[in-house]
SEKESE-634943 format. One record per residue (C-alpha): residue number from 1; residue in three letters; x, y, z. Coordinates in Angstrom, 1 decimal. Example, Ala and Ser with C-alpha at 12.3 -4.5 7.8 and 13.67 -1.06 7.14 Angstrom:
<sites>
> 1|Ala|12.3|-4.5|7.8
> 2|Ser|13.7|-1.1|7.1
</sites>
This chain:
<sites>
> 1|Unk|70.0|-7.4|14.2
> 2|Unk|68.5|-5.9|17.2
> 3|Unk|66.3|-9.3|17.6
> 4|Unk|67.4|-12.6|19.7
> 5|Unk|65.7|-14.7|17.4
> 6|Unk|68.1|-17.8|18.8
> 7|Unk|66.5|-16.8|22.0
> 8|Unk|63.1|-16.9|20.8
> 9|Unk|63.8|-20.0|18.6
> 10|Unk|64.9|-22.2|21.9
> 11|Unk|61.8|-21.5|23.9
> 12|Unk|59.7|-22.7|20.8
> 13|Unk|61.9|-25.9|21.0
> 14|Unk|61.5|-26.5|24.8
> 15|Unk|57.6|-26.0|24.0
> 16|Unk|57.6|-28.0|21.5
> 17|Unk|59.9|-30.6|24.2
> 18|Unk|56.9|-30.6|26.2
> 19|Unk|54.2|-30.7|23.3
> 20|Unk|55.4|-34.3|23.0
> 21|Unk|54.0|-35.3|26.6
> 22|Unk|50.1|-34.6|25.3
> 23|Unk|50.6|-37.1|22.4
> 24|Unk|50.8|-39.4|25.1
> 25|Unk|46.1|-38.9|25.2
> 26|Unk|46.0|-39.8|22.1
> 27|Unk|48.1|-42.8|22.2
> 28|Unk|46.5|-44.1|25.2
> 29|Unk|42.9|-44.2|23.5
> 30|Unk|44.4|-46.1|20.2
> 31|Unk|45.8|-48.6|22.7
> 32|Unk|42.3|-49.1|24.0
> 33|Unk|40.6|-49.0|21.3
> 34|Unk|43.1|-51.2|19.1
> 35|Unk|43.6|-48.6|16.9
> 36|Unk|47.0|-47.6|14.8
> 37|Unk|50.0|-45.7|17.5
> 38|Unk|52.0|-44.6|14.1
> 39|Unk|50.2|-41.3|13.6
> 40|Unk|51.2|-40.4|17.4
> 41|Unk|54.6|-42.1|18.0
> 42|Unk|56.1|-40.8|14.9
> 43|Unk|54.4|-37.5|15.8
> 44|Unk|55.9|-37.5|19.1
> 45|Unk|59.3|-38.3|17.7
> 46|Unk|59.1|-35.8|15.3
> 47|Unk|58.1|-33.4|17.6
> 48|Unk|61.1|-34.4|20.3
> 49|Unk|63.7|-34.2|17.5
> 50|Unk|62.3|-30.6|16.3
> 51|Unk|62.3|-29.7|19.6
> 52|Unk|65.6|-30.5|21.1
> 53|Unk|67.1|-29.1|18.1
> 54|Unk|65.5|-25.6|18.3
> 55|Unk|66.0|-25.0|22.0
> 56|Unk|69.8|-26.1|22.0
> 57|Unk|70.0|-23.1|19.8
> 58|Unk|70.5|-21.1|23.0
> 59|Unk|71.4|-23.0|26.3
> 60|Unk|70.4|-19.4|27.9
> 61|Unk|67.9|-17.3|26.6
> 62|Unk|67.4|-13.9|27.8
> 63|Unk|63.7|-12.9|26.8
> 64|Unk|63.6|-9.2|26.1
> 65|Unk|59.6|-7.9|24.6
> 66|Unk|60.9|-8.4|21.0
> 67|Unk|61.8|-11.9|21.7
> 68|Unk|58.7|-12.5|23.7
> 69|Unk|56.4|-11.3|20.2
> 70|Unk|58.9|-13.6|18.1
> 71|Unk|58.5|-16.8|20.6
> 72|Unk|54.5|-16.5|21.1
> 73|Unk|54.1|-15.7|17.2
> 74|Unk|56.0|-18.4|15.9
> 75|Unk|55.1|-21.3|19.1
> 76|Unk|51.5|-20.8|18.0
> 77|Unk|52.7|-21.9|14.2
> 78|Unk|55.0|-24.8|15.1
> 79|Unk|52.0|-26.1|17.7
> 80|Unk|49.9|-26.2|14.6
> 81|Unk|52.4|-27.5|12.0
> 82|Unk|53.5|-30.1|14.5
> 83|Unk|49.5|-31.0|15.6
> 84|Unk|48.8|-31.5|11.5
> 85|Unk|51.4|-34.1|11.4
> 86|Unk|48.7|-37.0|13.3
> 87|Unk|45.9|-35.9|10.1
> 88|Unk|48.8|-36.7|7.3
> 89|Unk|50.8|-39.7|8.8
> 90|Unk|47.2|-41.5|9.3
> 91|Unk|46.1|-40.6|6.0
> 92|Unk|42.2|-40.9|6.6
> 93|Unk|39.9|-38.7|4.9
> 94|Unk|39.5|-35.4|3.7
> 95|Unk|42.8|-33.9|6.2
> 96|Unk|45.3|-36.4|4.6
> 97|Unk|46.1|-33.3|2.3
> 98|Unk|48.4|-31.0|3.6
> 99|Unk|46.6|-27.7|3.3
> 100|Unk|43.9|-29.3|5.1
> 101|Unk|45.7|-31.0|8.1
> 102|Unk|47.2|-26.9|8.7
> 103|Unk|43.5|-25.9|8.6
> 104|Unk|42.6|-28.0|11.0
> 105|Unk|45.0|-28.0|13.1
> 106|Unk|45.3|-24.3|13.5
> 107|Unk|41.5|-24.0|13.8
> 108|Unk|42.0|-26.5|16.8
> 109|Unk|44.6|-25.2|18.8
> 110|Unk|43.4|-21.6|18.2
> 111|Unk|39.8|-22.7|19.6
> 112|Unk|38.2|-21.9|16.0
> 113|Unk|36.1|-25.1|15.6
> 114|Unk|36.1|-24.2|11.8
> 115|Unk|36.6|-27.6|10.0
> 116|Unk|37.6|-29.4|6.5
> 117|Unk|36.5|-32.9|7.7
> 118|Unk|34.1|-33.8|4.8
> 119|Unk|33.4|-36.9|7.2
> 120|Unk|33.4|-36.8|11.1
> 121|Unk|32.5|-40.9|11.9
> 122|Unk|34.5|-43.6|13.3
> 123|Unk|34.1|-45.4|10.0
> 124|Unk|36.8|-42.4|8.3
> 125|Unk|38.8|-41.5|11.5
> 126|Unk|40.0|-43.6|14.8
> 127|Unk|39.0|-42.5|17.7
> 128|Unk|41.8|-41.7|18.8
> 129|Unk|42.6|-39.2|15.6
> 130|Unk|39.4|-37.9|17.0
> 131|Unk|40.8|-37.2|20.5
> 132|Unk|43.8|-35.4|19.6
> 133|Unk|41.1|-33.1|17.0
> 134|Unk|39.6|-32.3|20.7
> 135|Unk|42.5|-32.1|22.6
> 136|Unk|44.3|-29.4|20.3
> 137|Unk|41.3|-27.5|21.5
> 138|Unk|42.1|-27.8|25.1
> 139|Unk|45.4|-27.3|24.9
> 140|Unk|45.3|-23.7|23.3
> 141|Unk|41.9|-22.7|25.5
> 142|Unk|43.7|-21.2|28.2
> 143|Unk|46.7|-20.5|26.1
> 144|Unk|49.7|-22.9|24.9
> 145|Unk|52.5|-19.8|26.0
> 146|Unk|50.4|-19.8|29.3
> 147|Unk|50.6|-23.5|29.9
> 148|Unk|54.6|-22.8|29.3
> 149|Unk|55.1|-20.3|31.8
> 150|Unk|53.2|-22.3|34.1
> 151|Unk|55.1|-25.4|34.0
> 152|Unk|58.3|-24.2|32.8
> 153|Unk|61.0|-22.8|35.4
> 154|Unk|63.0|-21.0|32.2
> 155|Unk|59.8|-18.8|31.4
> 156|Unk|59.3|-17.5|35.0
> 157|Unk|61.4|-14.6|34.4
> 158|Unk|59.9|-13.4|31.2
> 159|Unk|56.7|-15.0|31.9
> 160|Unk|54.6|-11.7|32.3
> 161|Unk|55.7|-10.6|29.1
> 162|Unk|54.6|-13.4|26.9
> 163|Unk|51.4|-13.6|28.6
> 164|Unk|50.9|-9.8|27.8
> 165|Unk|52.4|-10.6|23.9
> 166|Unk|49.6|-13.6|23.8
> 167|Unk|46.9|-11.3|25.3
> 168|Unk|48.4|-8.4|24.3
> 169|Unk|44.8|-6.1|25.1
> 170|Unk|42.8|-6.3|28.2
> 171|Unk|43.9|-9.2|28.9
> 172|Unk|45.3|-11.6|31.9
> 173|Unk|45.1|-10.3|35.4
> 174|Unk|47.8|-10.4|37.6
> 175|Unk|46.5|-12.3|40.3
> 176|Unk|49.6|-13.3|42.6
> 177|Unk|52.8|-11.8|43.0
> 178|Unk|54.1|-14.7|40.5
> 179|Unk|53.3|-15.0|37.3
> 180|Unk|53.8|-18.1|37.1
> 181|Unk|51.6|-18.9|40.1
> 182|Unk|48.9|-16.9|38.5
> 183|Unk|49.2|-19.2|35.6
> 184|Unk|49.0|-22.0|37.5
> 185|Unk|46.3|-20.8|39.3
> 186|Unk|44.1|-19.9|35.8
> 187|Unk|44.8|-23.7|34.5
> 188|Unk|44.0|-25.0|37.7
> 189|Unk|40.4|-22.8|37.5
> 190|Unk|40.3|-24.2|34.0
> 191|Unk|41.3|-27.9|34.6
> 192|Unk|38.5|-28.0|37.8
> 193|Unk|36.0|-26.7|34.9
> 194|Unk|36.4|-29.7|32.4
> 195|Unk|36.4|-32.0|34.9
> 196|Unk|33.3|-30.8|36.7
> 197|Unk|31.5|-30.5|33.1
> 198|Unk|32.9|-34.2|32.1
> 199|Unk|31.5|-35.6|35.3
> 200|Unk|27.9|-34.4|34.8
> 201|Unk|27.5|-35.0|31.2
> 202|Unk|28.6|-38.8|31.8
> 203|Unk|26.5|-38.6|35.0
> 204|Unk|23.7|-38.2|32.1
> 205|Unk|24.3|-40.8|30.4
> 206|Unk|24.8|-43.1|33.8
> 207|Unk|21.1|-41.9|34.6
> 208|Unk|19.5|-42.5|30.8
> 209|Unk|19.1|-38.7|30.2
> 210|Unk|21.4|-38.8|27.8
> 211|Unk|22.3|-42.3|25.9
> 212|Unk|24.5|-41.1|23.1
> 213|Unk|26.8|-39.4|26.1
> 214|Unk|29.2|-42.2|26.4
> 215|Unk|32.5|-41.9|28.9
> 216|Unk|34.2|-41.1|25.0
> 217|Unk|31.4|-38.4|24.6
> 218|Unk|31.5|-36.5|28.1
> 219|Unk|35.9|-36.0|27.7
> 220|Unk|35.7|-35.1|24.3
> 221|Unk|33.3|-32.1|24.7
> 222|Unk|34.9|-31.3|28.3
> 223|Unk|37.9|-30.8|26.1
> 224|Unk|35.8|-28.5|23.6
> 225|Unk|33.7|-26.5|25.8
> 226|Unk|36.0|-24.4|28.5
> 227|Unk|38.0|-23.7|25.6
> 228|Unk|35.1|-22.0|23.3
> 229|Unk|36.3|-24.5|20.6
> 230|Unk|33.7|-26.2|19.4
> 231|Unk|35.0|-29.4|17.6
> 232|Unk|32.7|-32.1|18.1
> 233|Unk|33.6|-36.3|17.3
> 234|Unk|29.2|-36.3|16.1
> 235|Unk|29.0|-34.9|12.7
> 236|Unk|25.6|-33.1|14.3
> 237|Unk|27.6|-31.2|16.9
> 238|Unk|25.5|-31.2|20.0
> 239|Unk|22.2|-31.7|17.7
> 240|Unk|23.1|-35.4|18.5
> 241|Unk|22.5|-35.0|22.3
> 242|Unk|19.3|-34.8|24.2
> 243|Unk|17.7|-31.1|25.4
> 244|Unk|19.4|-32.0|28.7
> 245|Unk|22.9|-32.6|27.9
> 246|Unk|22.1|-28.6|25.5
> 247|Unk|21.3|-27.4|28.9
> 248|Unk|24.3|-28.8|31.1
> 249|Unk|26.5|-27.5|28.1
> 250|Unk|25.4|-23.4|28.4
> 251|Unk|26.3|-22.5|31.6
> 252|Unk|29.9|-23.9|31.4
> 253|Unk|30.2|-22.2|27.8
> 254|Unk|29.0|-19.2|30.0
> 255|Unk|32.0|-19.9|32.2
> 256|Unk|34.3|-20.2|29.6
> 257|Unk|33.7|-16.6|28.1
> 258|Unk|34.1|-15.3|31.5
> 259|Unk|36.9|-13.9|32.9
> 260|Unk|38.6|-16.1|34.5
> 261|Unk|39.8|-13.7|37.5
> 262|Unk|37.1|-13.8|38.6
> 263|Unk|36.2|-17.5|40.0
> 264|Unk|39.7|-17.1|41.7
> 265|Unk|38.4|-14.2|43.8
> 266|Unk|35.0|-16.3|44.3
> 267|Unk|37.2|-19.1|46.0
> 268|Unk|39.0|-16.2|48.1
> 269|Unk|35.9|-15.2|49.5
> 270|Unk|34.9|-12.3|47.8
> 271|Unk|31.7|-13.6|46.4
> 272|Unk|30.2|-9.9|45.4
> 273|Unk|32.6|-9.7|42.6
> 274|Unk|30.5|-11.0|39.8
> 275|Unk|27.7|-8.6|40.7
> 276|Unk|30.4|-5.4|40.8
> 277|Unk|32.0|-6.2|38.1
> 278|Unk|31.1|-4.1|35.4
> 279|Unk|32.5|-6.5|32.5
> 280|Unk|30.3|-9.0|33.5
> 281|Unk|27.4|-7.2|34.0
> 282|Unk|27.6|-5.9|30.5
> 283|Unk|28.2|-9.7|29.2
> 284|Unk|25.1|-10.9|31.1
> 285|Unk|22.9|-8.0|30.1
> 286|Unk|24.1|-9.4|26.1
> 287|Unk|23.5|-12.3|27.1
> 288|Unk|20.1|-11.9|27.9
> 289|Unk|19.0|-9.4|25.5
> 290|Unk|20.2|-11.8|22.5
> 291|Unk|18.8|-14.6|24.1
> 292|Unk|15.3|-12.7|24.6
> 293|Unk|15.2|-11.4|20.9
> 294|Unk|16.3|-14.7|19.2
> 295|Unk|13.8|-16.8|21.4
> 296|Unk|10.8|-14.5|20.4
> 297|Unk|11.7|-14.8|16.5
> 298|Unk|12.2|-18.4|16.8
> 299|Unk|8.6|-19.2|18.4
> 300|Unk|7.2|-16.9|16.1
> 301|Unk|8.9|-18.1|13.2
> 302|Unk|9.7|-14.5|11.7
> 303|Unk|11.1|-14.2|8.5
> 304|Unk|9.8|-17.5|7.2
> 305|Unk|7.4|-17.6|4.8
> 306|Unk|6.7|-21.6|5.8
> 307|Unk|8.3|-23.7|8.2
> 308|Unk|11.0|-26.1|7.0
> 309|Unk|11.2|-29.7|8.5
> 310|Unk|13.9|-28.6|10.9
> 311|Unk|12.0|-25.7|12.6
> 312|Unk|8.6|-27.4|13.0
> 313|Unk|9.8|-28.5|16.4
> 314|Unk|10.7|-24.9|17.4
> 315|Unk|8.3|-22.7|16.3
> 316|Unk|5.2|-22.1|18.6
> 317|Unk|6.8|-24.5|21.3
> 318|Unk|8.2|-22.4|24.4
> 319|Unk|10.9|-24.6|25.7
> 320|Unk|13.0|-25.7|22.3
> 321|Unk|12.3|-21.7|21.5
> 322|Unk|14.3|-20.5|24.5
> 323|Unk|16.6|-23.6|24.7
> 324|Unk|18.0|-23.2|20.8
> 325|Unk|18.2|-19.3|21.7
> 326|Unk|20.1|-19.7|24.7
> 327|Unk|22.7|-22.4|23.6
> 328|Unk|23.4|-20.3|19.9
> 329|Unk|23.3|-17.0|21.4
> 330|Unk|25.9|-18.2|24.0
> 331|Unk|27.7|-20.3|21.8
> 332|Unk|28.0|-17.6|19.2
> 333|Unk|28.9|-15.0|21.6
> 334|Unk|31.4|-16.6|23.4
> 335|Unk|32.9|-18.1|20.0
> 336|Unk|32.7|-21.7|21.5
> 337|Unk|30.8|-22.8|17.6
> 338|Unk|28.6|-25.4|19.0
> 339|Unk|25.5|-25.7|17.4
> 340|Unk|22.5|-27.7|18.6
> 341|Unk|20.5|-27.3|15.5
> 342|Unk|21.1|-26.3|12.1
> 343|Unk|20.6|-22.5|11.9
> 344|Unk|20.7|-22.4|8.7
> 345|Unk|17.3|-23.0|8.1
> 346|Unk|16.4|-19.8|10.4
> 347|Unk|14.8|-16.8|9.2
> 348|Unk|17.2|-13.8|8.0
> 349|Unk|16.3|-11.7|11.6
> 350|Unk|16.9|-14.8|13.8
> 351|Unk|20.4|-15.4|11.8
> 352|Unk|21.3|-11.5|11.2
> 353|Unk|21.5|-11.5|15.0
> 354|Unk|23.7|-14.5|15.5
> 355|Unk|25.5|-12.6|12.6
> 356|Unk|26.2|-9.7|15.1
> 357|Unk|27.4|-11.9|17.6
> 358|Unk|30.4|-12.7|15.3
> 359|Unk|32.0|-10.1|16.3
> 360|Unk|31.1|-9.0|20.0
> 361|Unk|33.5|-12.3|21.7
> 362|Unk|34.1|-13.3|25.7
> 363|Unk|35.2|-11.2|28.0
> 364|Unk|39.1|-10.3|29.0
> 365|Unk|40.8|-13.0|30.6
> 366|Unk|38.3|-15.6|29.5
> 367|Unk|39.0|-18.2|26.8
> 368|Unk|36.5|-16.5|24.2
> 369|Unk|37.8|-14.8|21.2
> 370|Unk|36.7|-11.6|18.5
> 371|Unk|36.6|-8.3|19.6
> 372|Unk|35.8|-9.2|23.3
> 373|Unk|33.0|-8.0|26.2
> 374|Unk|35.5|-5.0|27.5
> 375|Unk|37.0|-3.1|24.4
> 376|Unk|32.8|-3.1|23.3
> 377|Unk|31.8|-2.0|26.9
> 378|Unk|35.2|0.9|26.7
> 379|Unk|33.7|2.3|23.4
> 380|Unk|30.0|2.5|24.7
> 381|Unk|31.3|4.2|27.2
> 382|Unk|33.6|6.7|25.5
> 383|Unk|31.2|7.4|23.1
> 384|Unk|28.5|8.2|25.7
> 385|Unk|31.0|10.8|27.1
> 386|Unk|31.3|12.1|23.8
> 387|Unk|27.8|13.2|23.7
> 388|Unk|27.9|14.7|26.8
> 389|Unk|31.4|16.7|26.5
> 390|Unk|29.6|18.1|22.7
> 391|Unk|26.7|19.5|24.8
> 392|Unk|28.8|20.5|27.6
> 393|Unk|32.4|21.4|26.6
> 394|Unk|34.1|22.1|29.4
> 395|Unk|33.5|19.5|31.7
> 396|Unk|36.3|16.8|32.3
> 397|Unk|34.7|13.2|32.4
> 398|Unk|37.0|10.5|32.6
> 399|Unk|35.7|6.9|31.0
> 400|Unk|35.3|4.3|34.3
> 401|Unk|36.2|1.1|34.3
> 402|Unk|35.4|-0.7|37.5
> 403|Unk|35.2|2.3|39.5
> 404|Unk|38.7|3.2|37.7
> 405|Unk|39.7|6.3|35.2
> 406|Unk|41.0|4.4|32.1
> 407|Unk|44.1|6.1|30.7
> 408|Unk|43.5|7.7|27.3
> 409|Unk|46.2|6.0|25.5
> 410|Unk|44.3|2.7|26.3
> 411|Unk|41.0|4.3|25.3
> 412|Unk|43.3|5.1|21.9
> 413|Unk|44.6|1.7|21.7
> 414|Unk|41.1|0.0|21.7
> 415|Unk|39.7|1.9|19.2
> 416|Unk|43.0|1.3|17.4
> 417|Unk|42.2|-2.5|17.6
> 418|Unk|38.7|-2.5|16.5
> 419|Unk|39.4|-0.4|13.6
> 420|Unk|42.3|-2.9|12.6
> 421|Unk|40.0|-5.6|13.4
> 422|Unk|37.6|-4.7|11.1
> 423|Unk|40.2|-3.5|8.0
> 424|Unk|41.1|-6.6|7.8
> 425|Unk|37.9|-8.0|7.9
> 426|Unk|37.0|-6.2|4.6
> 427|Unk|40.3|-7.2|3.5
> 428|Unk|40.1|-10.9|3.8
> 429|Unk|36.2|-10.5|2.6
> 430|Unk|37.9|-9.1|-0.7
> 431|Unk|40.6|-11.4|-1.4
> 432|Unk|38.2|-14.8|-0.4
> 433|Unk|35.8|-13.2|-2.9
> 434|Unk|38.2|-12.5|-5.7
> 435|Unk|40.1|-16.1|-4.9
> 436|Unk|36.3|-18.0|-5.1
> 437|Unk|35.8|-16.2|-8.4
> 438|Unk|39.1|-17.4|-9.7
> 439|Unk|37.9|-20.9|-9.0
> 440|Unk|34.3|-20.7|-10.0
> 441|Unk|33.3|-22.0|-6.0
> 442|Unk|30.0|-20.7|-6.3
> 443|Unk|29.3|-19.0|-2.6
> 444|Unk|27.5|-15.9|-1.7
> 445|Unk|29.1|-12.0|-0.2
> 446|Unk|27.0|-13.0|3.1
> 447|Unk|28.6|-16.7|3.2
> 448|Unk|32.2|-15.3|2.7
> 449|Unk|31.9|-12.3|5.4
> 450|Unk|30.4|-14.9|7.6
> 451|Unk|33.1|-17.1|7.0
> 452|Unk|35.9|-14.3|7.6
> 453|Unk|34.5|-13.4|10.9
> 454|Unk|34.0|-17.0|12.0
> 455|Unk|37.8|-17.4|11.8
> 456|Unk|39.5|-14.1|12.6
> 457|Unk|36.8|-14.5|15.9
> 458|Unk|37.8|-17.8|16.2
> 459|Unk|34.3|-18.7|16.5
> 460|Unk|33.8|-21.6|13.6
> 461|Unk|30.8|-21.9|11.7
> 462|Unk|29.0|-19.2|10.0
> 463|Unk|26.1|-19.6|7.5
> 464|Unk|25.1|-21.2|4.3
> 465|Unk|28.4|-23.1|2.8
> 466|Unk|30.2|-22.8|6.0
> 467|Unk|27.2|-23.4|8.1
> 468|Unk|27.0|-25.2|11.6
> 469|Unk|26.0|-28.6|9.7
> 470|Unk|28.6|-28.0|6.6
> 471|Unk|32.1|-26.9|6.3
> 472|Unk|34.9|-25.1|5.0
> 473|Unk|36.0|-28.1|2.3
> 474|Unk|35.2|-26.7|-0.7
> 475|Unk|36.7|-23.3|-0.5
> 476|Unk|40.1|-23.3|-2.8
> 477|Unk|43.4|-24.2|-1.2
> 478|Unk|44.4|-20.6|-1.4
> 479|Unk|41.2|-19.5|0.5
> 480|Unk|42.2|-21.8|3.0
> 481|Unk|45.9|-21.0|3.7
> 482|Unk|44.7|-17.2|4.1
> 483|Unk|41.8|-18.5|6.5
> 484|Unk|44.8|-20.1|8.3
> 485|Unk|46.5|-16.9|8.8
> 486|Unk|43.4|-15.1|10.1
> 487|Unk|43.1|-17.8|12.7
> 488|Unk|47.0|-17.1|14.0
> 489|Unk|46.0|-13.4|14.1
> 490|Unk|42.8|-13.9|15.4
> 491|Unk|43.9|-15.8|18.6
> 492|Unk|46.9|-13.8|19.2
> 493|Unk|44.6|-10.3|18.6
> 494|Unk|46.5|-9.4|15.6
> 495|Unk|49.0|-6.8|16.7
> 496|Unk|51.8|-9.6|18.3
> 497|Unk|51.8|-11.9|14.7
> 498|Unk|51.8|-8.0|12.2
> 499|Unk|54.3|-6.4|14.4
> 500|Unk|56.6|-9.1|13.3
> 501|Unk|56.4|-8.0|9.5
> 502|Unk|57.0|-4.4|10.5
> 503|Unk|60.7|-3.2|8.9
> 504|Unk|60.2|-0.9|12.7
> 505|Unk|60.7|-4.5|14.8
> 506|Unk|63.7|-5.8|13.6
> 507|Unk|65.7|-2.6|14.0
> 508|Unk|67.0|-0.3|16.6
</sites>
């Protein structure tokens, strides 16, 4: 066995140790609320016992890169096993079942936002249940294996290598010459975030702009919103809220899909980087272009042959136009999964686009998930050069990254991902067909592939069945389990959880 997996297994445990410590949120807004502690004390003990047994397994691990795959792979599945535990031991609704508490566990700590509540009230779940459904969300934002290596003196030695095995692509700069400072220093960006966000969107409700946007209201979507998760406590998402809480809410899900680098330099004074950096340029220039096209359908009303009840608002009025573009192009885009009206009702163009946004994702470095901002800017660019080396063959052009050559491998390894991204894609499309057949769940081609790339991408909702006002209920328990998988691969960028079942990893 060329593979510590007792190394691997005891930093799961010491995560898992420290796990416990969040349960503590939860607990604190039962006792306020007078609600039942069980669901988070025998959690929490669970969780502690699990824990300390796993990470005595080895008193001193030494982290090599197989170890670090095995320990991010398998610490993203025991955060979600162990976060389903609060669903079953209250018992409440539709995620007392098993296969439902993994869904929606998984889909919160991997930021999906997909969800199998049939019922999201207070009448069906506590509020504090509730909480801990948000707070899964904030805890994987920025990265649970992050958090660790952050806070956790034992990971500082083989911290850069389970940040690159959790963002194994263009992922996390190294920003100072400790990788543990430089996670410290992208939770403490991330931590300033939720807190400015909570601040202004109870400073709504403390000036009447905003009168469903309790104290409750304004944490639980600061925990949703830096992460691009998406889970809302309102069963209408941000519908619920006034235009001016949709507006407050864009520019931080902006932030989230940004790369995080590069508010650090901003604070160091080098306030041109946002304008030279060519990543952001190209996510701005989406942004916009999206936002233009879906605005001008929307006013127009193209593609509907009348207006239903939800669109007579929208169509031919300028503001809701550009506001419901603005807040589902971003949200889409940066795979947050808000939704501040029901796009189903759209015409086809309008949600075709939002369709396409599936799969383009946030930026390296940023919370966001699918294919992300750079690997789509890296291709552009490649394939431009192709065009130019076919009509002029002997010229050398290098593809440019912020002023940089890329190295080929890289180049190779993008394209590598994408490609792999989108086989299993079809794949999954396939196999959620074929297991929806079996079952007689009546649900259309367009439905299911909106559905696969809503969880590989970590997005959430997609259209029709699975739409931003519906949910992922009625699908067969197999359909789910698999939708669980995609999920784990989805958030860790597939390669670091398939390497694992490679006969190639576990020998010499």
């Amino acid at each position: 066995m060329y593979v510590d997996w007792r190394a691997s297994a005891s930093l799961v445990g010491t995560v898992l140790q420290y796990l416990t410590i969040t349960l503590a949120v939860p607990t604190i807004v039962a006792l306020v609320y007078g609600e039942p502690l069980l669901p988070f004390v025998a959690t929490a003990a669970v969780t502690l016992v699990a824990g300390t047994a796993l990470s005595s397994l080895d008193r001193d691990p030494d982290l090599g890169m197989r170890e670090a795959f095995l320990m991010v792979g398998a610490t993203w599945l025991a955060v979600a096993l162990v976060g389903a535990l609060p669903y079953l031991v209250a018992g409440d609704g539709t995620v007392a079942r098993p296969a439902n508490a993994l869904f929606e566990s998984m889909s919160g700590f991997t930021t999906t936002g997909a969800t199998v509540m049939g019922d999201i009230s207070f009448d069906t779940h506590s509020r504090a249940l509730l909480m801990w459904r948000q707070l899964t969300q904030w805890l994987g934002g920025m990265g649970i294996v992050v958090l660790a290596v952050a806070i956790l003196p034992e990971l500082s030695v083989g911290g850069a290598q389970l940040m690159d095995a959790e963002a194994p692509g263009p992922g996390i700069e190294k920003l100072t010459p400790r990788i543990a400072e430089t996670a410290r220093v992208l939770w403490g960006i991330y931590l300033a975030l939720t807190l400015l966000e909570i601040l202004l969107l109870y400073g709504l409700y403390q000036v009447g702009l905003a009168p469903e946007m309790t104290a409750y209201n304004a944490i639980a979507h600061g925990f949703t919103t830096l992460p691009t998760g998406g889970f809302s406590p309102e069963a209408y998402s941000i519908e619920a809220f006034s235009a001016a809480v949709q507006w407050i809410i864009v520019p931080f899900m902006i932030a989230a899909g940004t790369n995080f680098a590069l508010f650090w330099y901003v604070l160091n004074g080098e306030f041109g980087r946002f304008r030279r950096d060519s990543e952001f340029r190209f996510y701005a220039g989406i942004l916009g272009v999206f936002t233009a096209v879906l605005a001008g359908t929307l006013f127009t009303g193209a593609g509907l042959s009348t207006v239903p009840d939800e669109m007579t608002a929208i169509v031919g009025d300028l503001e809701p136009s550009i506001r419901h573009a603005a807040f589902q192009v971003v949200s889409i885009i940066t795979t947050t999964g808000y939704a501040s009206v029901d796009f189903n009702a759209w015409g086809m163009p309008s949600k075709a686009l939002l369709f396409v946004g599936l799969f383009i994702g946030g930026s390296a470095g940023s919370t966001g998930g699918a294919v992300k901002i750079v690997r789509w800017l890296v291709i552009f660019k490649s394939i431009r050069r192709e065009l130019f080396t076919t009509v002029h063959p002997d010229d050398v052009r290098p593809v440019r990254l912020g002023g940089r050559a890329l190295d080929e491998r890289a180049i190779r390894g993008i394209y590598a991902f994408t490609l792999l991204y989108f086989a299993l894609f079809a794949l999954a499309v396939v196999l959620l067909m074929l297991d929806a057949g079996r079952v007689g769940y009546g649900v259309t081609a367009f439905e299911v592939m909106s559905a696969v790339a809503a969880t590989i991408g970590n997005v959430g909702p997609g259209f029709g069945a699975v739409g931003p006002m519906n949910s992922y209920l009625h699908f067969p328990g197999t359909s789910k389990l698999l939708m669980v998988a995609l999920m784990w691969f989805g958030r860790l960028e597939i390669l670091p959880v398939l390497v694992l079942f490679t006969p190639a990893y576990w020998r010499r």
